[in-house]
C-alpha positions in Angstrom: 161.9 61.3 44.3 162.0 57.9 42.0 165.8 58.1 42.7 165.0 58.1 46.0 162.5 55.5 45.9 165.3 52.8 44.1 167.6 53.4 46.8 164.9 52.5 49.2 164.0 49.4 47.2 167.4 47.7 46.5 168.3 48.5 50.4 166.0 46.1 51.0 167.0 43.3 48.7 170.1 43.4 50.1 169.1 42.8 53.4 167.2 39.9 53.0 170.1 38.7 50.8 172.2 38.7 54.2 169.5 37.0 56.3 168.9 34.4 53.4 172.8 33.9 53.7 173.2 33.8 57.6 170.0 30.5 57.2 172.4 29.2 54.7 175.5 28.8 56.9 173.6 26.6 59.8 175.3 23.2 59.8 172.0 21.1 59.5 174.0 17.8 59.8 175.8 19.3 63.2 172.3 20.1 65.2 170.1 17.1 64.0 172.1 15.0 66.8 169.9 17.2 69.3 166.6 15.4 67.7 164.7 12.6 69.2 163.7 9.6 66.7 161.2 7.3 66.5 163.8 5.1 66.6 165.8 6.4 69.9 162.0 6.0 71.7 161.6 2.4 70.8 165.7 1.9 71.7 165.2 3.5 74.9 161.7 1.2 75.5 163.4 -2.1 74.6 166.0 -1.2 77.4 163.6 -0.3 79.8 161.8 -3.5 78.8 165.0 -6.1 78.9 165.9 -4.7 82.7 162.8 -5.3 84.3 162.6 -8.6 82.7 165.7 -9.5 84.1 164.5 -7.6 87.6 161.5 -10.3 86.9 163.7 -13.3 86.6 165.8 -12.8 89.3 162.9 -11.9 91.7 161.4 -15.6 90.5 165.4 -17.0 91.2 165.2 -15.9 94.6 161.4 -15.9 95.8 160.9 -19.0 97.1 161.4 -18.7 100.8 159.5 -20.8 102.3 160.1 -24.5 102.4 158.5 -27.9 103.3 160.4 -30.8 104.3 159.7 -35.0 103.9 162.7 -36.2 106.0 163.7 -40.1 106.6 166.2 -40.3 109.6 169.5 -42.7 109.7 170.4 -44.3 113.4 168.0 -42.5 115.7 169.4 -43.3 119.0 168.2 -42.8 122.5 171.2 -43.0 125.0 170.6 -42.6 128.6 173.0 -39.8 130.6 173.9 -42.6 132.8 172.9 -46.5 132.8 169.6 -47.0 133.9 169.0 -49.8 136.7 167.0 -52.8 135.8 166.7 -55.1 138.8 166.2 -58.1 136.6 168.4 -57.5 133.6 171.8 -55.7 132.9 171.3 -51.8 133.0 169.6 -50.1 130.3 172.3 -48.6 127.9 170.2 -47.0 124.9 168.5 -47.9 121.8 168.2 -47.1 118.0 165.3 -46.6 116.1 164.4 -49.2 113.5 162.6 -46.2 111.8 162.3 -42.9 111.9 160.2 -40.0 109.7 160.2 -36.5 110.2 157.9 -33.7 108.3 159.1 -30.1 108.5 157.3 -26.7 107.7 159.5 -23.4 107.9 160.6 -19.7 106.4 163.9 -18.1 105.3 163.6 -14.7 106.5 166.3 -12.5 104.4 168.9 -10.0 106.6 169.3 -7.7 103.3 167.0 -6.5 100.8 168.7 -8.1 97.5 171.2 -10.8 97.6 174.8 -9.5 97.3 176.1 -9.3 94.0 173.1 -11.3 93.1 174.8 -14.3 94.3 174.6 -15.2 98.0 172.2 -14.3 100.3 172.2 -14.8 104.1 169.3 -15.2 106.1 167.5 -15.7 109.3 165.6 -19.1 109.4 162.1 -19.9 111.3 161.3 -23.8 111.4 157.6 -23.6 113.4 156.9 -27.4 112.1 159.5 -30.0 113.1 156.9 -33.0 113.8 159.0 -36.8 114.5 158.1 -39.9 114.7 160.6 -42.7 116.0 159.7 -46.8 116.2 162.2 -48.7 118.8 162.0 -52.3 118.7 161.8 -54.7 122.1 165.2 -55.5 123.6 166.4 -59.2 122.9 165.3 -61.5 125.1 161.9 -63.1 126.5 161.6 -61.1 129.6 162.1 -56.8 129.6 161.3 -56.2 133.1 160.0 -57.3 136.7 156.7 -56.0 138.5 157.2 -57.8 141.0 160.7 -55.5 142.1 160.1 -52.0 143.0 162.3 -48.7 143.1 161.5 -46.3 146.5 161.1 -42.8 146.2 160.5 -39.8 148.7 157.5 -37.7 148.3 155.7 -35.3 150.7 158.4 -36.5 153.1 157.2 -40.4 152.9 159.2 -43.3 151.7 156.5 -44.9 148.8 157.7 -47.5 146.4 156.8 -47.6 142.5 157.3 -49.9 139.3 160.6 -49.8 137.1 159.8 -47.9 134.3 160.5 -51.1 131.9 162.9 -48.9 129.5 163.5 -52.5 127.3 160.0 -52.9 125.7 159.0 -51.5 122.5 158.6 -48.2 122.2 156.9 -45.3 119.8 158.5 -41.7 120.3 156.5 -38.3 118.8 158.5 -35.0 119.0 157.4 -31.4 118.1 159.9 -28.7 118.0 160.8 -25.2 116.8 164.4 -24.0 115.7 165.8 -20.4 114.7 169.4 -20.0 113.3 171.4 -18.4 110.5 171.4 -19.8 107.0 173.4 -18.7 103.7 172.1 -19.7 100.5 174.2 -19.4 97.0 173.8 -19.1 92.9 176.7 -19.6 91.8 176.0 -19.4 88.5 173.7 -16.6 88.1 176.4 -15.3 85.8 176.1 -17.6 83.1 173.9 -16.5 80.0 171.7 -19.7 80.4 168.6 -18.7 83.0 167.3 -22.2 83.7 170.7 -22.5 85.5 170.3 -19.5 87.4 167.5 -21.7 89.6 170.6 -24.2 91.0 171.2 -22.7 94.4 173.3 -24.2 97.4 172.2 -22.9 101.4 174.2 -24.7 104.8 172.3 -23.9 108.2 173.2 -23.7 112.0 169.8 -24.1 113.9 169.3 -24.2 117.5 165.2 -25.4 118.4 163.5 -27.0 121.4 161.3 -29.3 121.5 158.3 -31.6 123.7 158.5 -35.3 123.1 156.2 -38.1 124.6 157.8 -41.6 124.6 154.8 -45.0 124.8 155.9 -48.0 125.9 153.2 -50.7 124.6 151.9 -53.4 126.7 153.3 -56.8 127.0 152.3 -59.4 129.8 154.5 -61.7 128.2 157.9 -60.0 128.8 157.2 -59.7 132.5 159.4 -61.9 134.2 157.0 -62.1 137.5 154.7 -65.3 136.1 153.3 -65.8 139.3 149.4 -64.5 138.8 149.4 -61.4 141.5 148.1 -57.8 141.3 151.1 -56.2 140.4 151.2 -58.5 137.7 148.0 -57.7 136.1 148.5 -53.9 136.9 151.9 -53.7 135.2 150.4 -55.9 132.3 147.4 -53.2 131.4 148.7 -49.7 133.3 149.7 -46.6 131.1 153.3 -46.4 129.9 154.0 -43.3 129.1 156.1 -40.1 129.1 156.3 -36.8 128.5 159.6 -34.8 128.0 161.4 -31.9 126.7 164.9 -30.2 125.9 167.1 -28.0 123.3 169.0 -29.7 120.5 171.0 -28.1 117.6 170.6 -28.6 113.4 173.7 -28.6 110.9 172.9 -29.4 107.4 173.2 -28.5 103.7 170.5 -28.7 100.6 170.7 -28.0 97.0 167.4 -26.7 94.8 166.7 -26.1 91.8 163.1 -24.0 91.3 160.8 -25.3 93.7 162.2 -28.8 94.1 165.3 -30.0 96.3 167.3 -32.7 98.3 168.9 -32.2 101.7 170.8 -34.0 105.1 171.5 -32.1 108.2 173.4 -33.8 111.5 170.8 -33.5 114.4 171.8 -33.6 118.5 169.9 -33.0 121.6 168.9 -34.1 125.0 165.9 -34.9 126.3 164.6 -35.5 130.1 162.1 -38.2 130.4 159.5 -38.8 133.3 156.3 -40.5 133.7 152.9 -39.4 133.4 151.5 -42.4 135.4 152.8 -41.0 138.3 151.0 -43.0 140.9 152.5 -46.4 139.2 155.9 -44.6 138.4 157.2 -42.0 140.5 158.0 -38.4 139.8 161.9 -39.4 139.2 163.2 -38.2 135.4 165.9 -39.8 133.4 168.2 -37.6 130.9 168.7 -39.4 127.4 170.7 -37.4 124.4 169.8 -38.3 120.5 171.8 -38.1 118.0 170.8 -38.9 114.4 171.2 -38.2 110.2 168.1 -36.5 108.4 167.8 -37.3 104.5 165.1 -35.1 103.0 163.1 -34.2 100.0 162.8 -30.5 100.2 159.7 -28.3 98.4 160.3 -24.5 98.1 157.1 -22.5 98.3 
């Protein structure tokens, strides 16, 4: 029985003398790569950190969509389709503004979600403020016109006759229009490890718009070459010049930024008919002008 007993007992050692050997041969060094340190979880959070600061930066690069405009415009002219007859001068030919300001209010609408390659981004462009103002000086010479000649025109069937609209006198213009058209804008240097930089962006536009004008010829007794004292003297002296018009024109033009601060130009042409409100002095008859003219412009991104 105690033989029986030791056989038992040293069984037993030897069994845990394997297990205790089979622990030993684990390569401790080999599985610890499976273990996550404190200092993989702050590696991993210091990633996570650096990309959405960088998602941060470049949403600030390209947020500003919206922009407002303080434009001064170069040779503003107002050129008739064809000569206009003036009964006591030579024909009316055009005009140039003396000067010329324009304020303008408008959105860059994006036609993808991110820019491409974080570098160019093309867009669809809303101008719903383009408000002008143009000044045309008085033709040379001391008389503009004569209300004592008269123009006939048919209405209702009846042969009535009405003032020369006295195109030669000094003039104020006021425009409001609205243009749509394709723009790309470019960062060229969103690459470079320096983020103020990142800011500089270039964008060229094509815009097509409409517009309403209304055109005020002031007042002047003095340039009417009739000097006898008659009604239509004192009516053309004190009656309302003015007229109201419309028509399409077309914007090209280029801008740099840089944050919410840039400069721009942009070529401008259109056409315009003109025809008075004061019909019963004036007629109902319209006359076609096209304008052509440089904007310069300091540019605010919002």
């Amino acid at each position: 029985m105690l033989f029986a007993a030791c056989l038992s007992v040293l069984t037993a050692f030897a069994q845990v003398e394997n297990e205790d050997g089979r622990w030993m041969n684990i390569d401790l060094k080999e599985d610890s790569t499976e273990i996550v340190t404190i200092e993989d979880i702050i590696r991993e959070q210091q990633d996570v950190t650096s990309r959405n600061t960088r998602e941060m930066h470049f949403a600030d690069v390209w947020g500003r969509r919206g922009f407002f405009n303080i434009a001064y415009n170069k040779d503003v002219s107002l050129i008739p389709w064809h000569p206009i007859k003036e009964v006591y001068s030579a024909p009316f030919t055009g005009t140039t503004a003396d000067w010329s300001f324009t304020l303008q209010k408008g959105r860059n609408y994006p036609l993808h979600k991110k820019p491409i390659g974080n570098t160019v981004q093309i867009c669809l462009d809303y101008t719903g403020l383009d408000l002008t103002a143009n000044h045309y000086k008085p033709a040379s010479g001391q008389f503009l016109y004569d209300s004592s000649q008269k123009t006939q025109q048919t209405v209702d069937g009846k042969i009535k006759s009405y003032y020369y609209v006295p195109w030669k006198m000094e003039k104020y213009e006021a425009s409001y229009g609205m243009s749509l058209g394709p723009s790309i804008t470019i960062a060229p240097f969103n690459y470079v490890n320096y983020d103020p930089i990142h800011y500089l962006k270039f964008n060229v536009y094509y815009h097509v718009g409409y517009q309403a004008s209304i055109l005020y010829m002031l007042n002047n007794k003095e340039a009417d070459a009739n000097t006898a004292v008659s009604a239509d003297h004192s009516n053309m002296s004190e009656n309302l010049k003015l007229l109201w018009g419309h028509g399409m024109y077309t914007t090209f033009g280029a801008n740099m930024s840089w944050k919410a601060i840039g400069i721009g130009f942009e070529k401008r042409s259109g056409s315009t008919r003109y025809q008075p409100l004061n019909t019963s002095d004036f007629g109902t008859g319209s006359n076609g002008f096209n304008s052509n003219f440089t904007r310069f412009y300091l540019q605010i991104r919002m």
